[in-house]
C-alpha positions, 0 to 999 in steps of 0.5 A: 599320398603318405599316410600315418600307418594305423596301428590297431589291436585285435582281440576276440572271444574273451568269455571271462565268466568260463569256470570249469577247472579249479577253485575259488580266490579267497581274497576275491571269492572269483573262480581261479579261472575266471581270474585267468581271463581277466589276467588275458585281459589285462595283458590285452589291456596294458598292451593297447595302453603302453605301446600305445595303439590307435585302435581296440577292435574286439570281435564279439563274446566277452562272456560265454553266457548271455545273461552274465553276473553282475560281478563279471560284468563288472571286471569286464566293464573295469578293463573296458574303461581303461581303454575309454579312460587312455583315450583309444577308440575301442570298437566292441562287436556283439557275439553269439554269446553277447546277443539278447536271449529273447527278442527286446532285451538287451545285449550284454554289451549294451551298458556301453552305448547306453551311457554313452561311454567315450571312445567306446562304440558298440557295432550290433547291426551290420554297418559303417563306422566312419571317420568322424565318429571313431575319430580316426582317419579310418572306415570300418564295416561291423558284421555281428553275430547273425542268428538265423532264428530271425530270419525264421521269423519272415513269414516267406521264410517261416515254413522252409527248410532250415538251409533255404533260410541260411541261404537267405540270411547270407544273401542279405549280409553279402548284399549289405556289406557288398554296398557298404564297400561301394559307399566307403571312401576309397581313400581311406583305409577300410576293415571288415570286423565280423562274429562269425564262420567262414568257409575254411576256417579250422574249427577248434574244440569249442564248435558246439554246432554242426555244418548247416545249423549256423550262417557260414560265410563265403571267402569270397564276401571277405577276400575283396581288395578293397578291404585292408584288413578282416578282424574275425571272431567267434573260433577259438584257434588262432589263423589266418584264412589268407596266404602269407603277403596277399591283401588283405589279411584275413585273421581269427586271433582265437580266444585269449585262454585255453577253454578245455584239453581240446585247446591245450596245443593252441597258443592264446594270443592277440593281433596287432595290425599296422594298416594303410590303404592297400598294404597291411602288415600284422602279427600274432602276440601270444599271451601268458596262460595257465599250462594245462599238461594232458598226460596219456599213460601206458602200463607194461606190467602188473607186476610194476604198474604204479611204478610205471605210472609215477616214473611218467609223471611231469616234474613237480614244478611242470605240475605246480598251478598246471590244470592236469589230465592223467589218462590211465591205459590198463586192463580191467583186471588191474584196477585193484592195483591202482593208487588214487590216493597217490596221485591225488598227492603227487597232483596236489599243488595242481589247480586241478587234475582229472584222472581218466581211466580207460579199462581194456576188456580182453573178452568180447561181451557174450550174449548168450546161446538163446539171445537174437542180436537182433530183437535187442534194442541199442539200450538193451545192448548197451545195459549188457556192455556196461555189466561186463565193463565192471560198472557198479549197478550205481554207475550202470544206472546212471549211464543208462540214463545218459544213453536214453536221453542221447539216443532219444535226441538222436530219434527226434532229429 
């Protein structure tokens, strides 16, 4: 039986509201950055419009904070109802970012299904949609962002250890989406959409929790052949868990923009699927983004110290509208020959530029004839090290204050 191939536009992880780098829009007041998402969004937006597509799955985070302003909730909602208003079934899958902070409470995305917006459906709980209801000769299972804290809340679970309810919580998902995948017609081409790990997925800089604190699906629930295609989300670097040819292809497309220098090798981009019953084809489009240009220079002689720091500098033009890291390697004693201000000025048409300055010391720290290694505590040690690295008492006090509060959160684990 011929079928009409159905073309379908994959995106996830948007985080709109992420502002780190940069300054404000006069004419909008909105965070640069915040504009480089939603410019992301747009290309996203008018590639599903203009090519057309069939279908708009988002894998899950449409903001990086669970309770968003107003105003972001707003440009979001603006690019959203383009896609109601062109008529596309949008599928919207709530994230770790977009779930309720507290039991009872709304999700960032419930707006949608409230008001009942066309061709907009909000998959907050592991099930199927079907045909009828998206309007599209297709089926599509929805794994949103589990949190094992509601598993915490079993009373035959409340006192086990944090990787017996991970266990559990797995052991749920697997059963439902396996009967899910039995229910399904198997006539009718099938996707899996999920937020959240699975085993051998590379993890890109934005991985906040540790091995063993988060639900991390097994391969085996998501590599079954029944399926036609597995629209992830929730890690930021594009990839493709299944090998090239084999059914069904298993996708994270990443965050539409770089979130910080972690990222600043990884291309942005979205996913477009054409998918039948039993064949699968699909490609990654890269989308336009800010450049960011991470710089790590290295200084021969005191003698020609600044002019060997300008001669490794990028082309004015490379630098122009570019968030910029200027990773400076010289020995301590060199500090008075380095010019700020200078390249403060050559940066000045960046968006942004951090300079970093990593002093080599060329004397190990001498703790004195009388001292015992071993009666000093980690704080006591690292207050000596900080005086020998040429800290005024200011920065000292404030990295002291660092390193009690990391070493105590290191104690209470």
């Amino acid at each position: 039986m011929s079928e009409k191939p159905l073309r379908v536009l994959h995106f996830a992880d948007a985080h709109i509201d992420i502002a780190n780098y940069g300054r404000h829009d006069p004419q909008t007041a909105l965070p640069i950055r915040v504009m480089d998402f939603l410019a992301a969004l747009d290309q996203i937006v008018e590639t599903a419009v203009s090519e057309p597509v069939d279908l708009v799955i988002f894998a899950g985070d449409a903001y990086k904070d669970r309770n968003p302003q107003p105003t972001f909730q707003r440009e979001w909602g603006k690019r959203i109802m383009r896609l109601s208003q062109a008529g596309i079934p949008t599928l919207l899958l709530v994230g770790n970012h977009d779930v309720s902070p507290a039991a009872g409470r709304a999700h960032t995305l419930h707006e949608f299904s409230t008001l009942g917006v066309p061709h907009i459906h909000v998959a907050d709980t592991i099930r199927l949609f079907g045909p009828d209801e998206l309007g599209l000769p297709v089926q599509i299972i929805t794994v949103p962002w589990v949190s094992a804290s509601r598993f915490m809340a079993y009373e035959e679970l409340a006192d086990k250890p944090r990787e017996e309810i991970l266990t559990a919580a797995e052991d749920v998902v697997v059963a439902r989406v396996a009967s899910l995948i039995e229910s399904a017609d198997p006539q009718m081409p099938l996707i899996l959409t999920a937020h959240a790990s699975v085993q051998g997925a590379v993890y890109g800089s934005e991985r906040a929790v540790m091995l063993g604190h988060e639900l991390v699906l097994s391969g085996g629930l998501i590599n079954d052949r029944r399926l036609d295609y597995v629209a992830l989300g929730h890690i930021h670097k594009h990839q493709a868990l299944s090998s090239a040819g084999s059914h069904p292809p298993i996708v994270y497309p990443g965050s539409i923009e770089r979130i910080d220098f972690g990222e600043v090798k990884e291309k942005k981009g979205f996913v477009l699927a054409t998918v039948c019953r039993g064949k699968t084809e699909w490609i990654f489009r890269p989308l336009q983004t800010r450049r960011f240009l991470d710089l790590t220079i290295d200084t021969a002689s005191a003698d020609t110290f600044m002019a060997d720091i300008m001669c490794q500098l990028p082309q004015p033009d490379e630098v122009a509208g570019a968030i910029c890291r200027v990773q400076l390697n010289y020995p301590h004693d060199w500090e008075p020959l380095l010019d700020e201000n200078a390249l403060n000025d050559y940066f000045s048409t960046a968006l942004s530029v951090q300079i970093q300055k990593h002093r080599q010391l060329d004397k190990r720290v001498r703790l004195g004839d009388t001292v015992g290694v071993e009666e000093m505590t980690p704080v006591d040690l690292l207050a000596t090290y900080w005086r020998t690295s040429g800290l005024d008492e200011a920065e000292i006090t404030e990295m002291q204050a660092l390193a009690v509060e990391v070493l105590g959160a290191m104690d209470e684990e």
